[in-house]
N, C-alpha and C positions, 0 to 999 in steps of 0.2 A: 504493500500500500504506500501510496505517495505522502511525504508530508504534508501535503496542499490539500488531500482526498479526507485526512482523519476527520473526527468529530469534534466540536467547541469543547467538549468535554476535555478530550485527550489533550487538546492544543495547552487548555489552562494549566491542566496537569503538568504538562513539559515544563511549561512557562516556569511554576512555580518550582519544580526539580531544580531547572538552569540556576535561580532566582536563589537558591537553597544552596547551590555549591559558588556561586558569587559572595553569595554572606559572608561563608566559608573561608572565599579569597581577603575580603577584604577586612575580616578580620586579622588575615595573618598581617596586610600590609597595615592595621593599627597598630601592632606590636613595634611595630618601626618606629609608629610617634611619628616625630619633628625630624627624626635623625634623617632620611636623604635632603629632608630641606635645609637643616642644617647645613651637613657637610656641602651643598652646593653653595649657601649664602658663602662659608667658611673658604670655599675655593676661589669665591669671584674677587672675595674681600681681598685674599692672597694674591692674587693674581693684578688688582689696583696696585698694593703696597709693593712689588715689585718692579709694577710703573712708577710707583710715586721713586721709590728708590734709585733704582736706574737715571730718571730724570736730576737726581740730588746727585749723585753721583758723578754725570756728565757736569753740572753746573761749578760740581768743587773742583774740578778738574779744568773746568774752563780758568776759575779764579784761579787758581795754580799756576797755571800754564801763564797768565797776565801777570803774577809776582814772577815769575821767573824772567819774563821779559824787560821787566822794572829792574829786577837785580842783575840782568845783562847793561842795560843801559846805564847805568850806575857806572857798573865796570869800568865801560868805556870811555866814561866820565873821567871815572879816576885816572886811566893809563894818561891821557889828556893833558889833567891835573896837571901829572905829574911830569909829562912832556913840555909844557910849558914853561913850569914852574923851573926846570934847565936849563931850558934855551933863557930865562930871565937874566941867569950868570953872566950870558955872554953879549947880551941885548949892546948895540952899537948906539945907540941914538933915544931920547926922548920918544919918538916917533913907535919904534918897534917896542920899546918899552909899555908903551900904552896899548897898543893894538895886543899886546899879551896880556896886557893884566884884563882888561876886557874881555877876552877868551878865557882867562880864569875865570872872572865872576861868573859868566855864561854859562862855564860847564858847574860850577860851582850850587849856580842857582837850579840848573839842571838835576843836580845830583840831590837836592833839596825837594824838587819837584816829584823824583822819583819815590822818595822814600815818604814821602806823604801822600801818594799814591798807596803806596804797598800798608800804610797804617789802613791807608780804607776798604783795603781790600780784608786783610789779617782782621780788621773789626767784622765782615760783611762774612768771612769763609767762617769765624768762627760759631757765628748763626749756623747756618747752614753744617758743618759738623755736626753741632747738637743735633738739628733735624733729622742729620742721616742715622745719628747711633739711635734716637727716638724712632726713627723707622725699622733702624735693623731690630731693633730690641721688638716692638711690636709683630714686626714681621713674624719673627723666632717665635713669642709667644703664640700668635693663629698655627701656624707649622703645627705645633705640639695640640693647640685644641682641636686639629684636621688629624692628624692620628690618632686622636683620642678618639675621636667620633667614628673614624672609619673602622676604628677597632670595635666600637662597642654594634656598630652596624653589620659589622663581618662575623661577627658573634650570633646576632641574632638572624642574620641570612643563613648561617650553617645549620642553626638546629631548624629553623622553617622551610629549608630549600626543596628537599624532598616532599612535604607536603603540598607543600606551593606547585611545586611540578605532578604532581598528582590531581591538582584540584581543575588546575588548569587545562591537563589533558581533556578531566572528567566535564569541565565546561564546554569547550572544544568537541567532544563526540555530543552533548547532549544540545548542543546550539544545532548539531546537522540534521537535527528531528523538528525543528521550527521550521514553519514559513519563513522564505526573507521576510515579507512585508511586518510579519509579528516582531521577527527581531529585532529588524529595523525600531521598530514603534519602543520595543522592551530597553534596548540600549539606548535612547533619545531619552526616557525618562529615567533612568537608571544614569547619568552623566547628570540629570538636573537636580539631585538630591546627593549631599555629601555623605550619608550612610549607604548608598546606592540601592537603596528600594526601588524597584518598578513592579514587584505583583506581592502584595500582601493580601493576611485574612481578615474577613470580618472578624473584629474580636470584642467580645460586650458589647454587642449591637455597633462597633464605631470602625473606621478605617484603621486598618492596622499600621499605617504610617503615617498622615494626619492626624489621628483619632477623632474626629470627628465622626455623630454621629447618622450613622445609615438606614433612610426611613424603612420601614417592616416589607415595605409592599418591595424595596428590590433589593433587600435580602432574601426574598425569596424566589427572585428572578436570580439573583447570582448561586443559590444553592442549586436552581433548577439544571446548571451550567448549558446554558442554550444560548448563549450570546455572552459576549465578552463585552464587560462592565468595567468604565474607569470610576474613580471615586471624583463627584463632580467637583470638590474643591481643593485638592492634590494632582489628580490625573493619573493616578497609579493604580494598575490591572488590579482587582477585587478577586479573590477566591472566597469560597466557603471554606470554614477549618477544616470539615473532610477530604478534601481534592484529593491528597495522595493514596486515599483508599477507593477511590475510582479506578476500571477496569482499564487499562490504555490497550490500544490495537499496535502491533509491530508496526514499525516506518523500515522502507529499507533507503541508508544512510549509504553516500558516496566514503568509501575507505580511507 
């Protein structure tokens, strides 16, 4: 018999099986909690401070690389100085006398120039140090909270994993006994609700995932199972609490 061929009966039935090993699933994935949310916020976070680092790193390195050119020119400065300040011994005339001492102050004021440059820098790089070891040190600490979390995550995938794969198969062969169009309909309302309900029972006269309650006349339309009933203020497929003691007819399922 075809899935499309059974009776409302059988369909509900199914529904509610699939419905029943999805619980199943998504309980195992409460056990997880917060942990893959975590550890992904945990990686993104890591993976900024690496930028931010990286970017701290290039920046002190720039200033670096600008002190070292200050303390080149310096140098040059001095060898100058000092070139100078020789040829002064030998100076012939007022004239050349002056034209040196001039190129002294120059380089002089030069070499002034430089080193009050590199104060602004050694003030500005030593910002920026503190930032970079506040970043390394941060860095380091998420590192350690992302193995922590992955550990406690890898822990709880090991003993679930096997079930998980079990349940999953078991939804997988029981979804091949639905209509597309049902499934369709069962996963659109099961994705709308964060406990993933899409077919509950009536339970104390009320919706078994709303609970709201369900007037007398289509409780007894939904126990009749002759038509398939949403609840009008949820939208999630109604069973009677008997459904799984209903007779279902074989489907035969692609392998």
């Amino acid at each position: 018999m075809s899935k499309n061929d059974i009776s409302v009966s059988d369909k509900l039935k199914r529904l509610y099986e699939l419905q029943l090993v999805d619980s199943e699933l998504a309980e195992l994935e409460t056990m997880k909690g917060e942990l893959p949310m975590e550890v992904a916020d945990l990686e993104d976070e890591i993976a900024g401070l690496q930028t931010r680092l990286q970017k701290i790193d290039h920046s002190v390195d720039e200033v670096k690389s600008d002190i070292n050119k200050h303390n080149t020119s310096i140098k040059d400065s001095e060898a100058l100085i000092a070139k100078y300040q020789k040829q002064l011994d030998n100076v012939k005339n007022n004239r050349e006398f002056e034209a040196l001492t001039k190129e002294l102050e120059l380089q002089k004021l030069e070499v002034q120039l430089h080193e009050k440059k590199i104060r602004e820098l050694n003030g500005g790089i030593q910002a920026k140090l503190e930032l970079q070891q506040g970043t390394a040190d941060k860095l380091a600490q998420k590192k350690g909270d992302l193995d922590l979390k992955k550990s406690e995550l890898a822990t709880i995938i090991a003993k679930t994993e096997k079930d998980e794969e079990k349940l999953r198969k078991k939804s997988e062969k029981a979804s091949k006994t639905i209509e597309d169009r049902l499934l369709k309909a069962y996963s659109k309302i099961k994705k709308a609700y964060h406990n993933h309900l899409a077919v509950v029972t009536v339970t104390r006269n009320a919706c078994g995932g709303c609970f709201n309650k369900i007037p007398p006349q289509l409780q007894l339309e939904i126990a009749l199972r002759k038509k398939i009933i949403a609840c009008e203020h949820c939208g999630r497929i109604l069973v009677d609490e008997h459904i799984l003691e209903a007779e279902v007819a074989p489907v035969n399922t692609p392998e």
